[in-house]
Backbone as XML, in Angstrom:
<?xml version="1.0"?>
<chain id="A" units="angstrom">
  <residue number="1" name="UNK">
    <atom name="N" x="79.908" y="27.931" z="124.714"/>
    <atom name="CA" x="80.696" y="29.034" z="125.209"/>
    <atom name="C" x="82.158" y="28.599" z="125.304"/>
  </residue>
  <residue number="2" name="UNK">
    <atom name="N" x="83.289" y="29.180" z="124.701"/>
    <atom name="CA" x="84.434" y="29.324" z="124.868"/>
    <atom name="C" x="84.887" y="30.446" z="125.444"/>
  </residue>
  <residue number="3" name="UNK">
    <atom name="N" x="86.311" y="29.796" z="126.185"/>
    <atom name="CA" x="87.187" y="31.118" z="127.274"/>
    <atom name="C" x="88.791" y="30.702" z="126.422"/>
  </residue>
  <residue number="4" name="UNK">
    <atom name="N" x="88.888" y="32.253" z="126.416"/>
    <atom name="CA" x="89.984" y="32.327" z="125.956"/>
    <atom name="C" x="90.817" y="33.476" z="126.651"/>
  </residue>
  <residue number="5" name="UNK">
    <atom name="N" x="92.289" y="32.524" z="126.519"/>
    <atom name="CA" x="93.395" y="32.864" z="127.825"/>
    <atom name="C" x="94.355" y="33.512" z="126.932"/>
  </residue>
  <residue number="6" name="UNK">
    <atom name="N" x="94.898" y="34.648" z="127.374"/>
    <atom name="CA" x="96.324" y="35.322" z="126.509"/>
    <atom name="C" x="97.646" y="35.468" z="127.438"/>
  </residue>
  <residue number="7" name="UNK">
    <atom name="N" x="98.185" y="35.275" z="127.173"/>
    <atom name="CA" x="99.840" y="34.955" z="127.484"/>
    <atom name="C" x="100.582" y="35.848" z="127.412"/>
  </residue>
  <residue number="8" name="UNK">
    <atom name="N" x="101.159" y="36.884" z="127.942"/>
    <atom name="CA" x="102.038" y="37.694" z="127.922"/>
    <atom name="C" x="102.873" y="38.023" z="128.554"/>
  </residue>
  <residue number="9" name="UNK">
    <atom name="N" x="104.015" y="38.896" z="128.410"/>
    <atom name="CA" x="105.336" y="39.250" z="128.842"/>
    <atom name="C" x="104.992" y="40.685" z="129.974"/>
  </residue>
  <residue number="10" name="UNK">
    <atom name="N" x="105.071" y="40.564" z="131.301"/>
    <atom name="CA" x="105.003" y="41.467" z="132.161"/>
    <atom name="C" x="105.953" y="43.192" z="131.470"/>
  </residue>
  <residue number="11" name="UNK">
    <atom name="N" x="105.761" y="43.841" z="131.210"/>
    <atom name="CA" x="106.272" y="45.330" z="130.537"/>
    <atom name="C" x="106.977" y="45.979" z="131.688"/>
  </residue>
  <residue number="12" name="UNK">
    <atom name="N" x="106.913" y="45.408" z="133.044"/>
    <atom name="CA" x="107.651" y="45.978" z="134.487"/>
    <atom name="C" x="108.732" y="44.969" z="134.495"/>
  </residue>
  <residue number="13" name="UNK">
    <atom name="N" x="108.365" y="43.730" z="134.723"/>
    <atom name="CA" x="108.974" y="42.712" z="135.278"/>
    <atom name="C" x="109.568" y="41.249" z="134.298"/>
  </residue>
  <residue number="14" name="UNK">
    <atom name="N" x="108.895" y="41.476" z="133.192"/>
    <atom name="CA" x="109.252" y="40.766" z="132.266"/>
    <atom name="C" x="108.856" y="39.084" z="132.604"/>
  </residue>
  <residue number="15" name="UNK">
    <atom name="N" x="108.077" y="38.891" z="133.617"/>
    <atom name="CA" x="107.426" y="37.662" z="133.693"/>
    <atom name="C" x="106.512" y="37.261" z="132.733"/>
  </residue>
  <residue number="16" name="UNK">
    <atom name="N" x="106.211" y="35.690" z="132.456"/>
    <atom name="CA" x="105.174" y="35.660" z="131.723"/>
    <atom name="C" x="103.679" y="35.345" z="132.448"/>
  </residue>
  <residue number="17" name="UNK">
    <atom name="N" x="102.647" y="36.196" z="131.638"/>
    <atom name="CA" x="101.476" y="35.777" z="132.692"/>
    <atom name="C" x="100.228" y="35.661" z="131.821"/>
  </residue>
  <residue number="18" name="UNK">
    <atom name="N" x="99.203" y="35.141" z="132.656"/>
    <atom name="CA" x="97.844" y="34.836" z="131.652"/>
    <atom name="C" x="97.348" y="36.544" z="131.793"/>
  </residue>
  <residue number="19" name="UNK">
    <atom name="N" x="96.325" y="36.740" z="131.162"/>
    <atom name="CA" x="95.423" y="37.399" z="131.169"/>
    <atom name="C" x="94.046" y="37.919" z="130.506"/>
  </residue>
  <residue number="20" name="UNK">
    <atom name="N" x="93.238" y="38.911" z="130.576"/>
    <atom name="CA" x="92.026" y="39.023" z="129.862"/>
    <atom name="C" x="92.574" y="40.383" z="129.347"/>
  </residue>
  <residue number="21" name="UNK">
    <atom name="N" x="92.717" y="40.558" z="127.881"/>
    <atom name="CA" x="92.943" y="41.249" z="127.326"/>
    <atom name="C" x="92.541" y="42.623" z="127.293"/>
  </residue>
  <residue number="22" name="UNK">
    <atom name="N" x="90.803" y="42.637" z="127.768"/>
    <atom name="CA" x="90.236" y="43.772" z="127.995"/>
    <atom name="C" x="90.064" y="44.562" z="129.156"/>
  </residue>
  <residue number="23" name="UNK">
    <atom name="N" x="90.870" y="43.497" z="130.350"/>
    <atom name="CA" x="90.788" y="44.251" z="131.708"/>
    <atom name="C" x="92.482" y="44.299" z="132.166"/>
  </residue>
  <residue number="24" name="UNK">
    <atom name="N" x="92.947" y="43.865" z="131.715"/>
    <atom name="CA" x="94.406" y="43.742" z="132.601"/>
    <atom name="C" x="94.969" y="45.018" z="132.151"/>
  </residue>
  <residue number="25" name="UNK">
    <atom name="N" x="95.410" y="45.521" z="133.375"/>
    <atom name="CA" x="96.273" y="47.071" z="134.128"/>
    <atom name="C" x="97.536" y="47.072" z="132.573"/>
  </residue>
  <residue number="26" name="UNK">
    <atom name="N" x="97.188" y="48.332" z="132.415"/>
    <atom name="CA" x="98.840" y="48.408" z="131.325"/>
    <atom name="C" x="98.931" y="49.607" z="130.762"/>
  </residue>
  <residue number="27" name="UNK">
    <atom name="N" x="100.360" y="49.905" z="130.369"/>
    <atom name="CA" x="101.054" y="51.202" z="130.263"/>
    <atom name="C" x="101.077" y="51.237" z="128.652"/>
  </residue>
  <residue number="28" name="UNK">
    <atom name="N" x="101.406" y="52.384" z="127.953"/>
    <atom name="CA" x="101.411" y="52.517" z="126.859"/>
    <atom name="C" x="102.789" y="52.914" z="126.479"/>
  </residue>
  <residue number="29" name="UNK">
    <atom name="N" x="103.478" y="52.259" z="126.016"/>
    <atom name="CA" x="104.875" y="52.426" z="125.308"/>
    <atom name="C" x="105.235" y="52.623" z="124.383"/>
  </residue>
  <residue number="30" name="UNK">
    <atom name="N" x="105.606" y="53.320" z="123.442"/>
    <atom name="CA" x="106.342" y="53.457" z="122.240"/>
    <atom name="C" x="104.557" y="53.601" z="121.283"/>
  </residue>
  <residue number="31" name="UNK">
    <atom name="N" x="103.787" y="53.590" z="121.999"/>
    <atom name="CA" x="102.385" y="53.848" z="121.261"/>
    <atom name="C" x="101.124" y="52.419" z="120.996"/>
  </residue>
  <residue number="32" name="UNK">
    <atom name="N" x="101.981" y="51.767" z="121.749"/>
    <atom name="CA" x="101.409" y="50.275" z="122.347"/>
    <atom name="C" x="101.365" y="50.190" z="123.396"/>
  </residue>
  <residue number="33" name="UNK">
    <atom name="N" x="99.638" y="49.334" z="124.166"/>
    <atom name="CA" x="99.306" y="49.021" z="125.191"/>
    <atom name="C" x="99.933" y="47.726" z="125.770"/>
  </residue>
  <residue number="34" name="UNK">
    <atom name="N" x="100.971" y="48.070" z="126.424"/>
    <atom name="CA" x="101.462" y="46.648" z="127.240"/>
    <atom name="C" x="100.785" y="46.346" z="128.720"/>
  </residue>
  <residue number="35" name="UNK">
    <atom name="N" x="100.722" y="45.034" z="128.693"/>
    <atom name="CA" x="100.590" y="44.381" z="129.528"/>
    <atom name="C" x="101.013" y="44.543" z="131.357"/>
  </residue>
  <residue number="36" name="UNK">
    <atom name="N" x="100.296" y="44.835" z="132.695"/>
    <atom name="CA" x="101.069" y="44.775" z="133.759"/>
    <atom name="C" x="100.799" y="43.649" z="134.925"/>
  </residue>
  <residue number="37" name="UNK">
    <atom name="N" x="101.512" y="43.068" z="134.905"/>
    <atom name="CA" x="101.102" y="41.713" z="135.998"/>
    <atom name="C" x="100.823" y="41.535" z="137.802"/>
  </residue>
  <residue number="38" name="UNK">
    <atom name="N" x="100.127" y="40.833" z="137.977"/>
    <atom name="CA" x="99.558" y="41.079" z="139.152"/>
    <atom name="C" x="100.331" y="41.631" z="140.172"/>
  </residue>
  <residue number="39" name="UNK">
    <atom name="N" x="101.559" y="41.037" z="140.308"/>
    <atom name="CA" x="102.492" y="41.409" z="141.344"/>
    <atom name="C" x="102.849" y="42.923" z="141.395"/>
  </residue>
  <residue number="40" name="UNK">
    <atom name="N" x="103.664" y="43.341" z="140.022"/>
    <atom name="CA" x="103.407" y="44.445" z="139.285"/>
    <atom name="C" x="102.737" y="45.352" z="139.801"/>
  </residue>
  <residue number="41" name="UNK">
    <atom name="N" x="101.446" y="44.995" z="139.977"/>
    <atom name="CA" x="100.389" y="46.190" z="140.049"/>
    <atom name="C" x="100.672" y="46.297" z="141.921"/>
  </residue>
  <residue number="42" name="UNK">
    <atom name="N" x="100.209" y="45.221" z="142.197"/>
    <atom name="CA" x="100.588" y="45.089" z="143.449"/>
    <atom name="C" x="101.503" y="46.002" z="144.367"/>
  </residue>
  <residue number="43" name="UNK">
    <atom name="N" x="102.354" y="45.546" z="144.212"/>
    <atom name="CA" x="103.694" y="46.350" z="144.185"/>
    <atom name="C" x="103.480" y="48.154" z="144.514"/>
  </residue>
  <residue number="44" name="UNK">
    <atom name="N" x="103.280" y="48.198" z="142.668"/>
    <atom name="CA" x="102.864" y="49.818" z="142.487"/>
    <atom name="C" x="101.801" y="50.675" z="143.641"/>
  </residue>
  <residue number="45" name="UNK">
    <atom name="N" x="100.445" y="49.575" z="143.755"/>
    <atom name="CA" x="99.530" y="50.273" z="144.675"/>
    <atom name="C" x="100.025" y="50.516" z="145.730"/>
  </residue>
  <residue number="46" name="UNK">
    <atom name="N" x="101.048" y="49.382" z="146.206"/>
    <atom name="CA" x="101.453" y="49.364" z="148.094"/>
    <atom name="C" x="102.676" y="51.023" z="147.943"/>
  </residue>
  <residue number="47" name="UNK">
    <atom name="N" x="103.124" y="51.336" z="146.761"/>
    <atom name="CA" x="103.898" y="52.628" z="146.871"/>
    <atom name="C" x="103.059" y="53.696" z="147.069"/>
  </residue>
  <residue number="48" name="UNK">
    <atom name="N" x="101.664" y="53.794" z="146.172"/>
    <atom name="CA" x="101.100" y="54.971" z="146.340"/>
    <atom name="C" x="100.222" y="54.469" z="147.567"/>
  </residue>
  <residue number="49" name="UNK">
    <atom name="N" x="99.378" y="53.569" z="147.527"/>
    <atom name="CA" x="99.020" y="53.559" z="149.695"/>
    <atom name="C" x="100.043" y="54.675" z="150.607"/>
  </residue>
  <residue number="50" name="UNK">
    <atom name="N" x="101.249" y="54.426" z="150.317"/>
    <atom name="CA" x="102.235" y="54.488" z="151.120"/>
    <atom name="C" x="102.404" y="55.893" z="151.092"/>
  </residue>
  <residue number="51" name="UNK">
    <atom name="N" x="102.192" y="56.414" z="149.986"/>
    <atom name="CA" x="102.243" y="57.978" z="149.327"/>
    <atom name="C" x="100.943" y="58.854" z="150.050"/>
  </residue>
  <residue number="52" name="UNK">
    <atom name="N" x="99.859" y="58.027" z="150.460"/>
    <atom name="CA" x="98.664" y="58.634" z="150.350"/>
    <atom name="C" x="97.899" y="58.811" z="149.811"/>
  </residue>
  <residue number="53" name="UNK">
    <atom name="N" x="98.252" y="58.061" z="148.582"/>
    <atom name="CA" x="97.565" y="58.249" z="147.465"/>
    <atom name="C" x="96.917" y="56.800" z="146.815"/>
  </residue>
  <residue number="54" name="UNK">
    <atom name="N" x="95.844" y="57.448" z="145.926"/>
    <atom name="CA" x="94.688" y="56.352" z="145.695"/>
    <atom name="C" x="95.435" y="54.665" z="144.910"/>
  </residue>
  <residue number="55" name="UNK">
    <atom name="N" x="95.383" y="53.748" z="144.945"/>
    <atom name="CA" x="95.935" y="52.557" z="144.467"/>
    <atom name="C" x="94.939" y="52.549" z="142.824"/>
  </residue>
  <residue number="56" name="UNK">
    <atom name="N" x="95.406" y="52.012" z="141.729"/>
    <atom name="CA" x="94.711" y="51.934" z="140.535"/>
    <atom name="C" x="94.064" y="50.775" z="140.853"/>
  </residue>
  <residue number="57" name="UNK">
    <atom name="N" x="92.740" y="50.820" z="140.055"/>
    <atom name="CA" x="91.953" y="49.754" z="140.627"/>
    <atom name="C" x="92.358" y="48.896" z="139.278"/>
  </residue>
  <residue number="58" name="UNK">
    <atom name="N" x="92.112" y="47.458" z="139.763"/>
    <atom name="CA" x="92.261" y="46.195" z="138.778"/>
    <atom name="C" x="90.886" y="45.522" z="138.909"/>
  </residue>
  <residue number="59" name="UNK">
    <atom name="N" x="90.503" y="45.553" z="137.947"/>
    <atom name="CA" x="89.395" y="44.514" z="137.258"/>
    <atom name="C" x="89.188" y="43.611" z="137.962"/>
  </residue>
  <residue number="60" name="UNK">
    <atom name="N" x="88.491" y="42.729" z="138.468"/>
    <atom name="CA" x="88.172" y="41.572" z="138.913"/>
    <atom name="C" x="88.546" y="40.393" z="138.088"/>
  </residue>
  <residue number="61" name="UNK">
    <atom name="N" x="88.141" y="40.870" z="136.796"/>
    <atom name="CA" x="88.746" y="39.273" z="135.432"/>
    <atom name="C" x="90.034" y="39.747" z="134.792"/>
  </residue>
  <residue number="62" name="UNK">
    <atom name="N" x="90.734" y="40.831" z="135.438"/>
    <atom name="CA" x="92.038" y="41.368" z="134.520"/>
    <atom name="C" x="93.011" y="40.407" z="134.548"/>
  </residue>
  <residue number="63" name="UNK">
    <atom name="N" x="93.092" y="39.181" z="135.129"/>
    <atom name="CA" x="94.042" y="38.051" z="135.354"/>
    <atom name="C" x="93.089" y="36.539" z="134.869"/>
  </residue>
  <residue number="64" name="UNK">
    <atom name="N" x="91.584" y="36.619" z="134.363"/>
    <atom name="CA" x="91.174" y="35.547" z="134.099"/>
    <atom name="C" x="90.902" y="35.692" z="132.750"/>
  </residue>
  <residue number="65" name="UNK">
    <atom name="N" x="89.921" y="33.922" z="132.316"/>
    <atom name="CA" x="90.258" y="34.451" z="130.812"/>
    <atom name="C" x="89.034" y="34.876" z="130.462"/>
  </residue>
  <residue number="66" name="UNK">
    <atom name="N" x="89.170" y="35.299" z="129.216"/>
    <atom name="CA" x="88.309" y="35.980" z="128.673"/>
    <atom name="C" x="86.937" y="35.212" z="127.630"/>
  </residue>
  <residue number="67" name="UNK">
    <atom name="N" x="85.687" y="35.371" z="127.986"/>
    <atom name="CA" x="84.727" y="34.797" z="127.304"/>
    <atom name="C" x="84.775" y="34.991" z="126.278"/>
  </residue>
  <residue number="68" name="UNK">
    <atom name="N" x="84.232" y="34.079" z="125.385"/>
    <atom name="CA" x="83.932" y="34.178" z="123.452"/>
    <atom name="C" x="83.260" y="33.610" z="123.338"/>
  </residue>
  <residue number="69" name="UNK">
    <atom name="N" x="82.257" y="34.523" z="122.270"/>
    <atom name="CA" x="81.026" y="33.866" z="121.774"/>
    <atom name="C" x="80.947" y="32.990" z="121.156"/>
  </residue>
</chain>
């Protein structure tokens, strides 16, 4: 069994961060799925908490890596 880790550029914040490709939170831009990083999301939920409104849920492995067969 191999795990494999992807590297990307935060699309909010422009940090770089690991992630699992198939669970990590992200916006669609210009017609591409970018990437949103933990803090990021973070962040975003504590506005809508704050709003009353529901927080987007994050994956449990959306920040770990990802298994391969």
């Amino acid at each position: 069994m191999a795990w494999m880790q992807v590297i990307g550029e935060c699309v909010i914040c422009g940090i770089m961060f690991s992630f699992n490709v198939h669970h990590v939170p992200s916006v669609v831009v210009d017609g591409v799925r970018e990437p949103v990083c933990r803090d990021c999301m973070n962040r975003a939920n504590a506005i809508l908490e704050s709003q009353g409104r529901e927080p987007h849920w994050i994956h449990p492995e959306a920040y770990e890596p990802d298994e391969v067969p």
